[in-house]
C-alpha positions as CSV (number, residue, x, y, z in Angstrom):
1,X,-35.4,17.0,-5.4
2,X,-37.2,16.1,-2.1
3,X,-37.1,11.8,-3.2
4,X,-33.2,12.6,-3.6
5,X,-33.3,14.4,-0.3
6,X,-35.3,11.9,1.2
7,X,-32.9,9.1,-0.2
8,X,-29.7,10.5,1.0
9,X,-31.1,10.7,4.6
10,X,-32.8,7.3,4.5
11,X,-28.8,6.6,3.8
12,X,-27.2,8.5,6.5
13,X,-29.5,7.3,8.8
14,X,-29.1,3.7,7.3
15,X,-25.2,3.9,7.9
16,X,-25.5,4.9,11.3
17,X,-27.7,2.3,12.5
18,X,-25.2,-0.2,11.2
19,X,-22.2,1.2,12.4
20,X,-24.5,1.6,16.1
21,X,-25.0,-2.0,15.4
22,X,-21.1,-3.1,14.9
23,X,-20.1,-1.0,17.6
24,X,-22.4,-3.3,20.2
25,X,-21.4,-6.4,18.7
26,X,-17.6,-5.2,18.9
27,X,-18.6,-4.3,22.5
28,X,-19.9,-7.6,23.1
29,X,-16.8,-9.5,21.5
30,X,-14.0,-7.6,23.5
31,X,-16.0,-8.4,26.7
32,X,-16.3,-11.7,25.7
33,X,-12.1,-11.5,25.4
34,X,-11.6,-10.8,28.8
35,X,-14.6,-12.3,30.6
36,X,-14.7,-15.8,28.6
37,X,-11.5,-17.8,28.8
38,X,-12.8,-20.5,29.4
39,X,-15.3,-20.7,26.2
40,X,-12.7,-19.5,23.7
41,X,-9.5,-20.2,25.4
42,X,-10.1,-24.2,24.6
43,X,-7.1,-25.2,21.9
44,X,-10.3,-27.0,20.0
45,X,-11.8,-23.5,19.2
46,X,-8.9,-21.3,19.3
47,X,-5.8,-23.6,17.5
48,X,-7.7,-24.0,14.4
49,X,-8.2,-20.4,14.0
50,X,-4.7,-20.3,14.6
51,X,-3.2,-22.2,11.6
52,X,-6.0,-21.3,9.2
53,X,-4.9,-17.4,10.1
54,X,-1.9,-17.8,10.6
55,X,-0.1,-21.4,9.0
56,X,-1.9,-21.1,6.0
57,X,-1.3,-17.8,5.4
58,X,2.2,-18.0,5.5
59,X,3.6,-18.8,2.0
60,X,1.7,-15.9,0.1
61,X,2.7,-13.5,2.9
62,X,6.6,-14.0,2.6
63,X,5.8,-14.0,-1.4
64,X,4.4,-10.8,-0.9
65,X,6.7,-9.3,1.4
66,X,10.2,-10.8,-0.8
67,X,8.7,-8.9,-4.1
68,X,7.9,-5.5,-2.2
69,X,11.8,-5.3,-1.2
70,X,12.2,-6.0,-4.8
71,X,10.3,-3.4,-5.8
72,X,11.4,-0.6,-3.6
73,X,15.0,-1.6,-4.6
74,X,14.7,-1.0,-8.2
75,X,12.1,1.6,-8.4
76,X,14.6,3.8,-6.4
77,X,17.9,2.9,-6.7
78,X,18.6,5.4,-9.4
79,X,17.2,8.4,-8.0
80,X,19.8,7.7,-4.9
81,X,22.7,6.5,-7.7
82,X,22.0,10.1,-8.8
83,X,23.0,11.8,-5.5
84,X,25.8,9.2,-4.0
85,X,23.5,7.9,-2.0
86,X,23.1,4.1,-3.0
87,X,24.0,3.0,0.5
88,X,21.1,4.7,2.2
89,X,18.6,2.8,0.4
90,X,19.1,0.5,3.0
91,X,17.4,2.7,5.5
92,X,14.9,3.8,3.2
93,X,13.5,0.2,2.0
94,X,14.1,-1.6,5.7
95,X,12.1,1.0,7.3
96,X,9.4,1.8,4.9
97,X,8.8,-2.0,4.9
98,X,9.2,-2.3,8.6
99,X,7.0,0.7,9.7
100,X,4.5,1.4,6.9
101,X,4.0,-0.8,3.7
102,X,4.9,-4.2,5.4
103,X,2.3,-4.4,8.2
104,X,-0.9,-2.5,5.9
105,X,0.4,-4.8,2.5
106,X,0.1,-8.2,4.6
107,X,-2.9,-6.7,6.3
108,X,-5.0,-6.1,3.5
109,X,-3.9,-9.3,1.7
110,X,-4.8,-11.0,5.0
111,X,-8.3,-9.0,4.5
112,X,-8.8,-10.9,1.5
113,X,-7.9,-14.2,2.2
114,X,-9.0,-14.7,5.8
115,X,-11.6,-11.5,6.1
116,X,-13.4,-13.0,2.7
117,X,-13.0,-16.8,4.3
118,X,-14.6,-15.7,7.9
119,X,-17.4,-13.6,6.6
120,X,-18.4,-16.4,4.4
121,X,-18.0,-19.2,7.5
122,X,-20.1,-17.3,9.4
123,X,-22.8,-16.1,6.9
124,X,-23.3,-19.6,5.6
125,X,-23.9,-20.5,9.5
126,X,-26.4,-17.4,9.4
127,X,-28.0,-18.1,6.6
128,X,-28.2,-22.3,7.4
129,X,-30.0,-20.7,10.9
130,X,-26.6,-23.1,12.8
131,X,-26.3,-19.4,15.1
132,X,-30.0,-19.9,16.1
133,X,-29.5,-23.5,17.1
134,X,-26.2,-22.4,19.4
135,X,-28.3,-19.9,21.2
136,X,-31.4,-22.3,21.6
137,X,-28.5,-24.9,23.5
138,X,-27.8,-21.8,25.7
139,X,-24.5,-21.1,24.4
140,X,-23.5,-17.7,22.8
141,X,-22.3,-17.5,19.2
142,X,-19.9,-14.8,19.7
143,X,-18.0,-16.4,22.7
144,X,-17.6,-19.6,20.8
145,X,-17.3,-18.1,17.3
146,X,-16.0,-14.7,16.7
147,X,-13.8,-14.3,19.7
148,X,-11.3,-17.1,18.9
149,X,-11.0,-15.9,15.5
150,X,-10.7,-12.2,16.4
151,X,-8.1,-13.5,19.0
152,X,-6.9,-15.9,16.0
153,X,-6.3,-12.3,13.9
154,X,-4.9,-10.1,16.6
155,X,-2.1,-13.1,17.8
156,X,-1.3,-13.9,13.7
157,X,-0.9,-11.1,12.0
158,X,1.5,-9.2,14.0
159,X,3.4,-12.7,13.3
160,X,3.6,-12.9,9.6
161,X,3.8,-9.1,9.3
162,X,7.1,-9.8,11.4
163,X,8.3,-13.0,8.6
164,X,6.8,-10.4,5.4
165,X,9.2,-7.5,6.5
166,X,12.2,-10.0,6.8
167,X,11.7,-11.3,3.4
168,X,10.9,-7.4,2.7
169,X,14.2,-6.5,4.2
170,X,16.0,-9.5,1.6
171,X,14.1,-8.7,-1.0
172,X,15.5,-5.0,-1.0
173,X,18.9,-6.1,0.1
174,X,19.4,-9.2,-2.8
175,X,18.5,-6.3,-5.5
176,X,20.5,-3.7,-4.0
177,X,23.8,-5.3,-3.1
178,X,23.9,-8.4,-5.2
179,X,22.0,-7.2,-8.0
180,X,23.6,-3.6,-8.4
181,X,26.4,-4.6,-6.5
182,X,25.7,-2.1,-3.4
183,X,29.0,-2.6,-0.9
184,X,26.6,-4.6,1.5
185,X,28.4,-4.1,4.9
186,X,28.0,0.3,4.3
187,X,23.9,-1.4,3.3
188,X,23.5,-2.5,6.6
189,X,25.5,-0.5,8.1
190,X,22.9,2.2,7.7
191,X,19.9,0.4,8.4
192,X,21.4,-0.3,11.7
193,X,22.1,3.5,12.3
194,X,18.4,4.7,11.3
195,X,16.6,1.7,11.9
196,X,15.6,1.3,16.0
197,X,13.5,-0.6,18.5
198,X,10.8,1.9,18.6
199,X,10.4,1.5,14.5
200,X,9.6,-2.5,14.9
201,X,7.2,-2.2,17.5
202,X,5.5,0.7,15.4
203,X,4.9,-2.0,12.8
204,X,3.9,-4.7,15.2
205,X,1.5,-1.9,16.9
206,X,-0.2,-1.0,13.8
207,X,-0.8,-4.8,12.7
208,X,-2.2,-5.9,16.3
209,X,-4.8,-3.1,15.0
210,X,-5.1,-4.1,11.9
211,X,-5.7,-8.0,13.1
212,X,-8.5,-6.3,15.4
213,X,-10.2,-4.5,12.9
214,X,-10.3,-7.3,10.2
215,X,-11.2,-10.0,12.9
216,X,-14.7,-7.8,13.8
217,X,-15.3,-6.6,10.5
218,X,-15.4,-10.1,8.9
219,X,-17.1,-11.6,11.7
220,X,-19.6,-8.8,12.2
221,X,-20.1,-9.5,8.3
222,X,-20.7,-13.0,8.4
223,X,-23.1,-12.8,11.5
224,X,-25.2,-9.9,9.9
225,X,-25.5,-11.0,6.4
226,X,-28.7,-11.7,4.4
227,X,-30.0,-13.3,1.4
228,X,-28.8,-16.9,1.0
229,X,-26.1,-17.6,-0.9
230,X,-26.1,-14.0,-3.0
231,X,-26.0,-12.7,0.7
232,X,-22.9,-14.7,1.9
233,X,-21.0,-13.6,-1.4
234,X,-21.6,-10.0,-0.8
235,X,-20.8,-10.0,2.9
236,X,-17.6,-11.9,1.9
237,X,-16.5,-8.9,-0.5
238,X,-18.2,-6.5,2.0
239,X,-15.9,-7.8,4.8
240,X,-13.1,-7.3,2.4
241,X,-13.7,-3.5,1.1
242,X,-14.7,-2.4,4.7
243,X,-11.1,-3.9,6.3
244,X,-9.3,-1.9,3.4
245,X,-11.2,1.4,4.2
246,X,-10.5,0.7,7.8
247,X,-6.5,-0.5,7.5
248,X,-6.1,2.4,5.7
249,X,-8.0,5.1,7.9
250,X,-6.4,3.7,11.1
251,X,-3.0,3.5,9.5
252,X,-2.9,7.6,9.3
253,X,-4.3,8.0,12.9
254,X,-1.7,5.4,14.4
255,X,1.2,7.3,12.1
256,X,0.6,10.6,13.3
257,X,-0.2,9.4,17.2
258,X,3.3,7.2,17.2
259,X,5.3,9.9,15.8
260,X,3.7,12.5,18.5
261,X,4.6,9.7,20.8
262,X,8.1,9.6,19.8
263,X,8.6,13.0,20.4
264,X,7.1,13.4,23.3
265,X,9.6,10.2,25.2
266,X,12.3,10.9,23.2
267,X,12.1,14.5,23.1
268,X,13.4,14.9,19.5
269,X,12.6,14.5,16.0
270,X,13.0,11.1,13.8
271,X,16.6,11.1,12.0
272,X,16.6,11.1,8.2
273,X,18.2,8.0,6.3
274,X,20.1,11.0,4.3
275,X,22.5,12.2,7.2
């Protein structure tokens, strides 16, 4: 009883050291982000970031983003054929995409692909001791390093999450109107009516945060990992789990503080797709 005691503290204590360790090295990276524009803002560090993020990422987001309109479209079309109602699904599948599953789908795909890619960059550069020599030539790894590809994650993904929920937004609409043969003009007629301003930049809000959180996670990752090659595998899958449990976490605090939002400038509760 006390080794299980004495194991479950050596834990607690163990997580807290580590997440007092990622909260000074996020510290350290956001002042680098407003202090150090002239180490990270060069295009030769920053660009690349930009179209590995970003470019490359591209085709598998829009993939992703076509078949989740797809889905929502036929998973629910005949609960709302039930009740009359086939025209609303407009409203409900442009802004489920555009608000919720859009922006945390392409997040945590993004997680995986670049999160996974960063943390192993960076833990090979760990482990091969290339951080050591850039601190030896009196330059500091996380100006020249993380910043540009936190920067990289926070400019890009708001970006693709905008190209995934228009290929969300066809997805639903080629299975709805030309695939159950939905009058289309009464399909977007009431998207326009429930769908607003205030519900895009939600979803651009929540993946700016999202881009944040897997930028320093995969970078914090990558800088802290040990054990060779084993250790720059596991901080790679690591970075990955930890960006998921994250996306998700902050997903309900930035849904419940934009709807509190919402009511308190608008003064009035959200409108339902329904009537």
């Amino acid at each position: 009883m006390i080794a299980r005691m004495e194991q479950l503290g050596g834990g607690v204590v163990s997580a807290l050291h580590d997440f007092g360790r990622f909260s000074r090295f996020s510290r350290a990276s956001i002042a680098w982000l407003f202090r150090g524009a002239g180490h990270w803002g060069r295009w030769r560090l920053l660009l690349p970031q930009l179209y590995s993020i970003g470019t490359k990422s591209l085709p598998v987001i829009m993939l992703l983003g076509l078949f989740i309109g797809m889905v929502l479209a036929v998973e629910t079309f005949d609960q709302f054929a039930a009740f009359g109602q086939e025209t609303a699904l407009g409203a409900v599948i442009n802004i489920s995409v555009v608000t919720n599953i859009g922006p945390v789908l392409a997040a945590v795909m993004l997680a995986g692909r670049v999160g996974g890619a960063v943390s192993a960059e960076l833990g090979t550069m760990h482990v091969t001791e290339q951080l050591d020599a850039l601190r030896v030539m009196g330059a500091d790894p996380i100006a020249y390093l993380v910043v540009p590809r936190v920067l990289a994650c926070v400019i890009m993904i708001p970006i693709l999450t905008v190209f995934s929920d228009l290929m969300g937004i066809f997805g639903g609409y080629l299975v709805t109107v030309q695939g159950f043969g939905v009058n289309g003009q009464l399909y977007w007629q009431r998207s326009a009516e429930f769908i607003g301003n205030y519900d895009i930049l939600t979803g651009l809000l929540k993946s700016m945060m999202f881009g944040l959180a897997i930028g320093l996670i995969s970078c914090y990752k990558g800088f802290h990992c040990k054990g060779g090659a084993a250790g720059v595998g596991r901080a790679a899958t690591e970075s990955f789990v930890a960006s998921f449990v994250a996306i998700i976490i902050a997903n309900f605090f930035l849904a419940k503080f934009i709807k509190d939002l919402y009511f308190i400038i608008f003064g009035y509760n959200l409108i339902s797709p329904l009537g």
